[in-house]
DOSE-830104 format. One record per atom (N, C-alpha, C): residue in one letter; atom name; x, y, z. Coordinates in pm, whole numbers, plus 32768, in hexadecimal, padded with zeros to 4 digits. Layout:
<node res="a" atom="CA" east="X" north="Y" up="Z"/>
...
END
This chain:
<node res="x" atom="N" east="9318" north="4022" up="058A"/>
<node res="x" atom="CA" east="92E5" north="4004" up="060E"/>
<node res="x" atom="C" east="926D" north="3FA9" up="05FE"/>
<node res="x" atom="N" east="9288" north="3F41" up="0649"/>
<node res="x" atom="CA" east="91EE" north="3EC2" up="0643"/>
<node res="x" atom="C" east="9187" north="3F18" up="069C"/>
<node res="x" atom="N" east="90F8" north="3EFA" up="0666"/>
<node res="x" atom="CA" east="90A3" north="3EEF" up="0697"/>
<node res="x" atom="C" east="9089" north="3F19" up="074A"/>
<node res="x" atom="N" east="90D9" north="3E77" up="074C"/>
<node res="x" atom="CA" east="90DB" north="3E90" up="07F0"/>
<node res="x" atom="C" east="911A" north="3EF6" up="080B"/>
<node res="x" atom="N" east="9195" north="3F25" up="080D"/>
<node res="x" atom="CA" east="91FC" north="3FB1" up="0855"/>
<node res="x" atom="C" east="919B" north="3FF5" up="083A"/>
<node res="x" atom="N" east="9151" north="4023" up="07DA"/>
<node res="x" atom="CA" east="9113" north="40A0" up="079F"/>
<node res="x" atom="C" east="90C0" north="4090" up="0817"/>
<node res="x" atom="N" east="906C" north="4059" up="0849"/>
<node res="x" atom="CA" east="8FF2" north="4047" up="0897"/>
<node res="x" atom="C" east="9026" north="407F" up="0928"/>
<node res="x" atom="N" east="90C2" north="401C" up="0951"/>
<node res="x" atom="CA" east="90FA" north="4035" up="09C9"/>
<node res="x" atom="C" east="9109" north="40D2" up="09C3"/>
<node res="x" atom="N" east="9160" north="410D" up="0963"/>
<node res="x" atom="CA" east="918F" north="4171" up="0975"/>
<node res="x" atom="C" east="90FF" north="41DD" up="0977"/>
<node res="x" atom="N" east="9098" north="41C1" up="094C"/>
<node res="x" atom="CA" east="903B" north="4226" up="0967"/>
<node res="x" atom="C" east="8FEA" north="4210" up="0A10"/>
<node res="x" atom="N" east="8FE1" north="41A9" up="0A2C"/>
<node res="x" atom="CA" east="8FEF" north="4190" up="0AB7"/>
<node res="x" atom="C" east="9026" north="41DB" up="0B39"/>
<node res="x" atom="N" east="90CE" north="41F3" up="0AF9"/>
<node res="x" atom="CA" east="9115" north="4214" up="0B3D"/>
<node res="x" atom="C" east="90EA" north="42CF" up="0B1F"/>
<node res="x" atom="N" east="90CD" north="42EE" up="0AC5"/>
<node res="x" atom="CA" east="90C2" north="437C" up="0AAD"/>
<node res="x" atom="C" east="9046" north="43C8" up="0B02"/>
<node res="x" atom="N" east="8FE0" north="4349" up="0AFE"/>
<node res="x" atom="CA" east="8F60" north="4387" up="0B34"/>
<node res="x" atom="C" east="8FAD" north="4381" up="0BB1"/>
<node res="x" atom="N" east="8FEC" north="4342" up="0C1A"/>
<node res="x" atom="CA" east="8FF4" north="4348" up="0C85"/>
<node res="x" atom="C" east="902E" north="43B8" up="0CC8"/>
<node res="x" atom="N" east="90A8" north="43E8" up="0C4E"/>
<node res="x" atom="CA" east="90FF" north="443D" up="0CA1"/>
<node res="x" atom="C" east="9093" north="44AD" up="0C74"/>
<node res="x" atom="N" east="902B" north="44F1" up="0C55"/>
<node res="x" atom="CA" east="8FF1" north="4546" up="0C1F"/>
<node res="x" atom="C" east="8F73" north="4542" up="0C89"/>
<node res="x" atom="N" east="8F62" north="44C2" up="0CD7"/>
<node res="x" atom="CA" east="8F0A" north="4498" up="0D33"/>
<node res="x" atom="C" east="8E88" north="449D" up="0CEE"/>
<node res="x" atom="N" east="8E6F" north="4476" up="0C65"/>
<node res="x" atom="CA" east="8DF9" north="4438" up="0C24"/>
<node res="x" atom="C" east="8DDB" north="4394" up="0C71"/>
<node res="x" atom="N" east="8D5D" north="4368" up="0C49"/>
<node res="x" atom="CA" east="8D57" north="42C6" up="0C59"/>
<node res="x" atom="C" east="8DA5" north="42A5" up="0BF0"/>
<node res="x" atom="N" east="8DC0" north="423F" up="0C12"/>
<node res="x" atom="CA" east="8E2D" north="41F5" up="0B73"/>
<node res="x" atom="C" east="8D9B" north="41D6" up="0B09"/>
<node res="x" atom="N" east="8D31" north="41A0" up="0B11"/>
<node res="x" atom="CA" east="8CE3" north="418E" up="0AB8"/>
<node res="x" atom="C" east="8CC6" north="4212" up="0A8B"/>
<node res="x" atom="N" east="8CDA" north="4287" up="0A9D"/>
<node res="x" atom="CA" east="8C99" north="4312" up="0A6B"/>
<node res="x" atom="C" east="8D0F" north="42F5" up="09F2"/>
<node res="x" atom="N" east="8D80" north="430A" up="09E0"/>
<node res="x" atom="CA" east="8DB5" north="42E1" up="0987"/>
<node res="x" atom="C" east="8DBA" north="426F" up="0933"/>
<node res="x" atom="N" east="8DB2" north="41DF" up="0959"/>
<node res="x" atom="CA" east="8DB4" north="4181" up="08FE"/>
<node res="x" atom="C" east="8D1D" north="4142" up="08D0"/>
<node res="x" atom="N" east="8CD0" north="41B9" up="08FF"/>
<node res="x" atom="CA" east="8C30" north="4186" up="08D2"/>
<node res="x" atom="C" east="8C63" north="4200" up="0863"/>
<node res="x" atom="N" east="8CB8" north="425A" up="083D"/>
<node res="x" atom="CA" east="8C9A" north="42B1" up="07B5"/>
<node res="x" atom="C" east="8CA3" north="4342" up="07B3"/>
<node res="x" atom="N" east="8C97" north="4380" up="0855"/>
<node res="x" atom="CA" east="8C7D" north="43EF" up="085D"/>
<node res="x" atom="C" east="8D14" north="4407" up="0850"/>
<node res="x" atom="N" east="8D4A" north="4478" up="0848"/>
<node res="x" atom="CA" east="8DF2" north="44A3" up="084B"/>
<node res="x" atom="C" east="8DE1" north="4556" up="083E"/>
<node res="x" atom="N" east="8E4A" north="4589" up="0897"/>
<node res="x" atom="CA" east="8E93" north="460B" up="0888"/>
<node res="x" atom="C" east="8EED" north="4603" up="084F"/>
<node res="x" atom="N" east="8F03" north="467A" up="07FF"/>
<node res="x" atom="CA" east="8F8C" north="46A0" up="07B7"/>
<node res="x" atom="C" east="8FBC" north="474B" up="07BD"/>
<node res="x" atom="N" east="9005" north="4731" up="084D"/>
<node res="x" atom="CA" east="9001" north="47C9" up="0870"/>
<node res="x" atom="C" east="9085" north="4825" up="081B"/>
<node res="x" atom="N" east="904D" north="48A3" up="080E"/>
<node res="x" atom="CA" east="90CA" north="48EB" up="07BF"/>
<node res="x" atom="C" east="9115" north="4962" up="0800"/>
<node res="x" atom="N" east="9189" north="4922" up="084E"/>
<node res="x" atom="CA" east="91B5" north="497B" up="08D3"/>
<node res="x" atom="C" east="9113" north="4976" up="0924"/>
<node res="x" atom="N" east="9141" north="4A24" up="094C"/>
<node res="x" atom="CA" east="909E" north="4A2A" up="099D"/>
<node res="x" atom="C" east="9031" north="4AA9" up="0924"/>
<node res="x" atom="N" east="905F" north="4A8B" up="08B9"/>
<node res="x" atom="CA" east="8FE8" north="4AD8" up="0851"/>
<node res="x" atom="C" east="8F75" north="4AA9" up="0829"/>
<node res="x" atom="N" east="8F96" north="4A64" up="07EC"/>
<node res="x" atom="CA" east="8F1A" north="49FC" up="07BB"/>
<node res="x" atom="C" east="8F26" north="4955" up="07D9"/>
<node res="x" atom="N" east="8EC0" north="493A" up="07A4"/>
<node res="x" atom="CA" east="8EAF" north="4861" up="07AF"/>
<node res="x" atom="C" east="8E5D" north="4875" up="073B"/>
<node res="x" atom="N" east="8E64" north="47EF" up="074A"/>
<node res="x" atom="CA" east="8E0A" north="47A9" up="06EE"/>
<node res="x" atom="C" east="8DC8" north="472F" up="073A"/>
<node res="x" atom="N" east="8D39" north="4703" up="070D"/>
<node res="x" atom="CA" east="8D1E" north="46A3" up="0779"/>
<node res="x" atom="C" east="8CD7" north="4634" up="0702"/>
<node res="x" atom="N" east="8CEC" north="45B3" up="071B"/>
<node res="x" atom="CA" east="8CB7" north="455C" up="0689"/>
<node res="x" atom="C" east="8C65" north="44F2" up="06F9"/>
<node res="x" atom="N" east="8BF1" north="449A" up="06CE"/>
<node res="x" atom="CA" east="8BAC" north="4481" up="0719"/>
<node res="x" atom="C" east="8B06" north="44AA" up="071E"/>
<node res="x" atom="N" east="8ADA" north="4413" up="0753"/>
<node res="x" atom="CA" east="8A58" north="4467" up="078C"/>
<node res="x" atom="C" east="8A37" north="44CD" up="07D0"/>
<node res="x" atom="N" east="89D9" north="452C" up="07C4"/>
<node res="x" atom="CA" east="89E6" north="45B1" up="0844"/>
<node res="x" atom="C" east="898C" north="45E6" up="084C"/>
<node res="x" atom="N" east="894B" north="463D" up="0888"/>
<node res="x" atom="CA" east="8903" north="46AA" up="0895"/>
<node res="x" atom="C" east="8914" north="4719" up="08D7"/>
<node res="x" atom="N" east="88F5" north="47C1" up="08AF"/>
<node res="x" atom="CA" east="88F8" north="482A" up="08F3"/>
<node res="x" atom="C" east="88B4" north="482F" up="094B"/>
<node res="x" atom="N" east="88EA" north="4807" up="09CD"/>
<node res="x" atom="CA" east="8888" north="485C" up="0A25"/>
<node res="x" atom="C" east="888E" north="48EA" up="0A52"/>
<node res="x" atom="N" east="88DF" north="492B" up="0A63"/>
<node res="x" atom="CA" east="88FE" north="4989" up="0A48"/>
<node res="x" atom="C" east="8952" north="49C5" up="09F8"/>
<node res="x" atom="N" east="8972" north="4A89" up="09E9"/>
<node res="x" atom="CA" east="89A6" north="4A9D" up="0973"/>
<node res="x" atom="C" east="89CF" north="4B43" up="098A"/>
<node res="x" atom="N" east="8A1E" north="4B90" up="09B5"/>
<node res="x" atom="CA" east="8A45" north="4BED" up="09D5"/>
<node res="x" atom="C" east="8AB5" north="4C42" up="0976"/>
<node res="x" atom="N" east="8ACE" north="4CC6" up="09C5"/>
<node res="x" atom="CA" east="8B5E" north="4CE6" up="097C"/>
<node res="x" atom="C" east="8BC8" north="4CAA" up="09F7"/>
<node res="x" atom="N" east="8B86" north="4CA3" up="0A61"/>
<node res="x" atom="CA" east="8BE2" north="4C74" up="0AD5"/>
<node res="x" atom="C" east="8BDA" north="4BE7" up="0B1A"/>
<node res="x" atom="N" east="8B62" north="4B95" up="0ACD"/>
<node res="x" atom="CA" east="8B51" north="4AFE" up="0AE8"/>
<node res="x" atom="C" east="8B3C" north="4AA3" up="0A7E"/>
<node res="x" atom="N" east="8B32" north="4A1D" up="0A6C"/>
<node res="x" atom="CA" east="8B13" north="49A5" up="0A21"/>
<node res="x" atom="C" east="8AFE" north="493A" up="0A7C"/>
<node res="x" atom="N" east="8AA8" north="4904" up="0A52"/>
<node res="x" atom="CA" east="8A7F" north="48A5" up="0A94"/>
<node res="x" atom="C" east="8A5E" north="4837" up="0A30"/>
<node res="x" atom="N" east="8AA6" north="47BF" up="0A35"/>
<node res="x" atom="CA" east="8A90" north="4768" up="09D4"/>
<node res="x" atom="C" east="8A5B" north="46DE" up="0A16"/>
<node res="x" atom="N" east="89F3" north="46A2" up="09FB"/>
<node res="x" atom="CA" east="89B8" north="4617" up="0A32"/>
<node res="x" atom="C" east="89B7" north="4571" up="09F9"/>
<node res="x" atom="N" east="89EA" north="455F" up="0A39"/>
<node res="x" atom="CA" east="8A2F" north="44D0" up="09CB"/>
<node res="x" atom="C" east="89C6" north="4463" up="0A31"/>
<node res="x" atom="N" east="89CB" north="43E1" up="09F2"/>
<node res="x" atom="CA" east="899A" north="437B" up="0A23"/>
<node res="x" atom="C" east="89C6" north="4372" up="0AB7"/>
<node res="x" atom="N" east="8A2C" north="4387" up="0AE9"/>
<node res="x" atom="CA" east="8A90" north="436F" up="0B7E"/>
<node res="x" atom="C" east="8A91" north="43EF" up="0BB0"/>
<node res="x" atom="N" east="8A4E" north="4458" up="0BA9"/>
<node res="x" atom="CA" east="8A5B" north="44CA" up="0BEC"/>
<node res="x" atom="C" east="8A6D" north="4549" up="0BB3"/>
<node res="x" atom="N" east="8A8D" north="45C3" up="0BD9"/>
<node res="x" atom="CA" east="8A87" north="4629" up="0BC0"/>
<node res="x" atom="C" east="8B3E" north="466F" up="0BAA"/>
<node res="x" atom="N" east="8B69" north="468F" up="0B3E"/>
<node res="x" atom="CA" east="8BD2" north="46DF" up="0B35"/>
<node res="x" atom="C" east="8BDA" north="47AE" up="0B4D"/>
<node res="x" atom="N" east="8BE2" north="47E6" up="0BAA"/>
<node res="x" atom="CA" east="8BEE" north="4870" up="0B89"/>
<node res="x" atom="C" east="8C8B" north="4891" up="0B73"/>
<node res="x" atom="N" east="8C4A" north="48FA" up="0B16"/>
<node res="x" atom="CA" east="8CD0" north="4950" up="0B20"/>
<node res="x" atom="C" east="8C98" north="49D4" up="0B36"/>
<node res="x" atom="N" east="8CFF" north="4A3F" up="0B67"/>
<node res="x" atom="CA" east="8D1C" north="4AC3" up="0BBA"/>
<node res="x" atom="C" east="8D61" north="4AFC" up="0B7D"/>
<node res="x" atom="N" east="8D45" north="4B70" up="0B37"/>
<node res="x" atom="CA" east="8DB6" north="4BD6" up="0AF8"/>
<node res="x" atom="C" east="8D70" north="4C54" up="0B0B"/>
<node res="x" atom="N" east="8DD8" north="4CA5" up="0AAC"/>
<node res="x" atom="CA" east="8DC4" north="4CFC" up="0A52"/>
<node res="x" atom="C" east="8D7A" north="4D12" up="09E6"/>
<node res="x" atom="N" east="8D4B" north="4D31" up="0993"/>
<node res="x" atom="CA" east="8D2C" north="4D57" up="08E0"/>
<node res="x" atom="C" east="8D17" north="4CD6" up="08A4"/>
<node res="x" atom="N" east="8CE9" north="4C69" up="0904"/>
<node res="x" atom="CA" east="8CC6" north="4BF4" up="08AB"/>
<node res="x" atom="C" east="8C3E" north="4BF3" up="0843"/>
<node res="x" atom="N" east="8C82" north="4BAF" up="07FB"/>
<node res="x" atom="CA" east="8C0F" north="4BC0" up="0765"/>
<node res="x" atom="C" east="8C1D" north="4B2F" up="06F6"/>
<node res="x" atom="N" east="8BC6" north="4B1F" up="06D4"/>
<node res="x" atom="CA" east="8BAF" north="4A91" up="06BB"/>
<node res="x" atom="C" east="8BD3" north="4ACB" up="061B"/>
<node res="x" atom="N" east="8C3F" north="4A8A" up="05CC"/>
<node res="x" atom="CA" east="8C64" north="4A7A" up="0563"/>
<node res="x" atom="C" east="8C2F" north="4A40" up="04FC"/>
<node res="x" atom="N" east="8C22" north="49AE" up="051D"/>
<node res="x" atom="CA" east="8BDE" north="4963" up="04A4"/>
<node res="x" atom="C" east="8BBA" north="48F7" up="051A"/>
<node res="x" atom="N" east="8B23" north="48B9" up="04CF"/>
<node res="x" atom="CA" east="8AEE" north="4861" up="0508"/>
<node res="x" atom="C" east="8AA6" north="4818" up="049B"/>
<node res="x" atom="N" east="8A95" north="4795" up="04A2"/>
<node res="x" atom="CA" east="8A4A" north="472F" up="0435"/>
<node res="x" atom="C" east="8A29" north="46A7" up="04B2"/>
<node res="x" atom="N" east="89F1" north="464A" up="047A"/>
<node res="x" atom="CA" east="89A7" north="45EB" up="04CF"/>
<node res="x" atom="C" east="89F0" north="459A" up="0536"/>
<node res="x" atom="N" east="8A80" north="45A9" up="0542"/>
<node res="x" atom="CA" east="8AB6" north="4547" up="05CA"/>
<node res="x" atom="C" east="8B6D" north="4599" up="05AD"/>
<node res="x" atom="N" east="8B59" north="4613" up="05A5"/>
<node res="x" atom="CA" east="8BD3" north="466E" up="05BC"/>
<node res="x" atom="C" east="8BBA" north="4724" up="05C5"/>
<node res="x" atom="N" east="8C01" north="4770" up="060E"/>
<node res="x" atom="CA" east="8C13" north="47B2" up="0670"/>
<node res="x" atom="C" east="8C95" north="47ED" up="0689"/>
<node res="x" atom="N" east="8C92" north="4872" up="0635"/>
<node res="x" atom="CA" east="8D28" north="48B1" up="0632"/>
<node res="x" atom="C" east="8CE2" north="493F" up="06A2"/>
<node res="x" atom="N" east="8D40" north="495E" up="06D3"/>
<node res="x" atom="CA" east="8D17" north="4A06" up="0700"/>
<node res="x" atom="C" east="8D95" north="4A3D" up="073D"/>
<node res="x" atom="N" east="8D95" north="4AB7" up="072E"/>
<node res="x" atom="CA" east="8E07" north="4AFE" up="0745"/>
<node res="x" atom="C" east="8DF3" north="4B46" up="07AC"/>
<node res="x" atom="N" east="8E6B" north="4B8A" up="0811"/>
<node res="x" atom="CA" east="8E80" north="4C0A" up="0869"/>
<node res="x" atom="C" east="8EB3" north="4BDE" up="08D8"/>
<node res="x" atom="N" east="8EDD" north="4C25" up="0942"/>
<node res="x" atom="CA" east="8F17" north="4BEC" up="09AB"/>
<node res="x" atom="C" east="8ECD" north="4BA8" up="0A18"/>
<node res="x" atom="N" east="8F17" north="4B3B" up="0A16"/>
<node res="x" atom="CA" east="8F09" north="4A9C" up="0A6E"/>
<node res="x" atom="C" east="8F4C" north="4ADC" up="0ADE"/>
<node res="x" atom="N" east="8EF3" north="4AC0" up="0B44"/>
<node res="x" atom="CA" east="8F48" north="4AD1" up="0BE4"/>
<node res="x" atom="C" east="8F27" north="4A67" up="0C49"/>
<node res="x" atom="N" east="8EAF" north="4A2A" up="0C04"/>
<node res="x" atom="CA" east="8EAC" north="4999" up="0C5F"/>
<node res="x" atom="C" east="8E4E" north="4946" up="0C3C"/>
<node res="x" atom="N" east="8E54" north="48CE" up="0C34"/>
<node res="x" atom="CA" east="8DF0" north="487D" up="0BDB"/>
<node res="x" atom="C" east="8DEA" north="47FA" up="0C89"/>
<node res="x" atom="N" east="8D85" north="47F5" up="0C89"/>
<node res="x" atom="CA" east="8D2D" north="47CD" up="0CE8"/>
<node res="x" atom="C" east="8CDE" north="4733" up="0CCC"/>
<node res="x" atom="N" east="8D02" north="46C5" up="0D17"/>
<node res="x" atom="CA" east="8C84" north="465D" up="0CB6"/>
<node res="x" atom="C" east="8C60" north="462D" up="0D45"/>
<node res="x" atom="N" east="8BBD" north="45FE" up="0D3E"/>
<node res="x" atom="CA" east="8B87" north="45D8" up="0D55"/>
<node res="x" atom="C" east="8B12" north="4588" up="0D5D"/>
<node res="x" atom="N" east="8B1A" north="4513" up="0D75"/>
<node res="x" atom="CA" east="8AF9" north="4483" up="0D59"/>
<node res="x" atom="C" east="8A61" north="446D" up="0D8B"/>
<node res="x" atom="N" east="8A1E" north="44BF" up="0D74"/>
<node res="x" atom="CA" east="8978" north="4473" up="0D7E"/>
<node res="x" atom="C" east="893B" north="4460" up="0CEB"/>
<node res="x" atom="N" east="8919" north="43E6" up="0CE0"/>
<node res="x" atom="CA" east="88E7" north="43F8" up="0C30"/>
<node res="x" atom="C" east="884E" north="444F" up="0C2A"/>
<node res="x" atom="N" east="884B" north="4450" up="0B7E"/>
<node res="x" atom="CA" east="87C7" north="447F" up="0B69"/>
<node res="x" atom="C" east="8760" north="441F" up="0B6C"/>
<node res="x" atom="N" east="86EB" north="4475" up="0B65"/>
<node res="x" atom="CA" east="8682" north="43FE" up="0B63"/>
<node res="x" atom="C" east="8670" north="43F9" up="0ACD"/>
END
């Protein structure tokens, strides 16, 4: 796959997921597993951090997720695994300062 498709097709992913398309092709990305865990690669920050919330802050806005028994797996400087049940992941687009 060239370059370009790769770019389109992440385009097309943020949309149906109703991300901005730049939340994805500036770097940030989900990689959801069913509804157990993700993984998140990317710039970010915790803003929040629960057994029943996450709150992740990227350059373009705010990602939550809503579960169950969520628990942050492994984390290092621009990735983001955590596990438990996903029941709704939420984004919203005001950046940080």
């Amino acid at each position: 796959m060239g370059k370009k498709n790769g770019k389109r097709l992440r385009i097309q992913a943020a949309r149906a997921l109703e991300f901005p398309p730049e939340t994805i092709v500036a770097g940030v990305s989900l990689k959801l597993f069913d509804n157990t865990g993700c993984t998140v690669e990317g710039p970010y920050h915790i803003g929040t951090y629960s057994q029943t919330n996450l709150e992740l802050k990227t350059k373009f806005g705010s990602v939550y997720f809503t579960g169950r028994d969520i628990a942050i797996e492994y984390m290092a400087q621009n990735i983001l695994s955590f596990s438990g049940e996903i029941q709704k992941i939420e984004y919203r687009g005001f950046p940080i300062p």
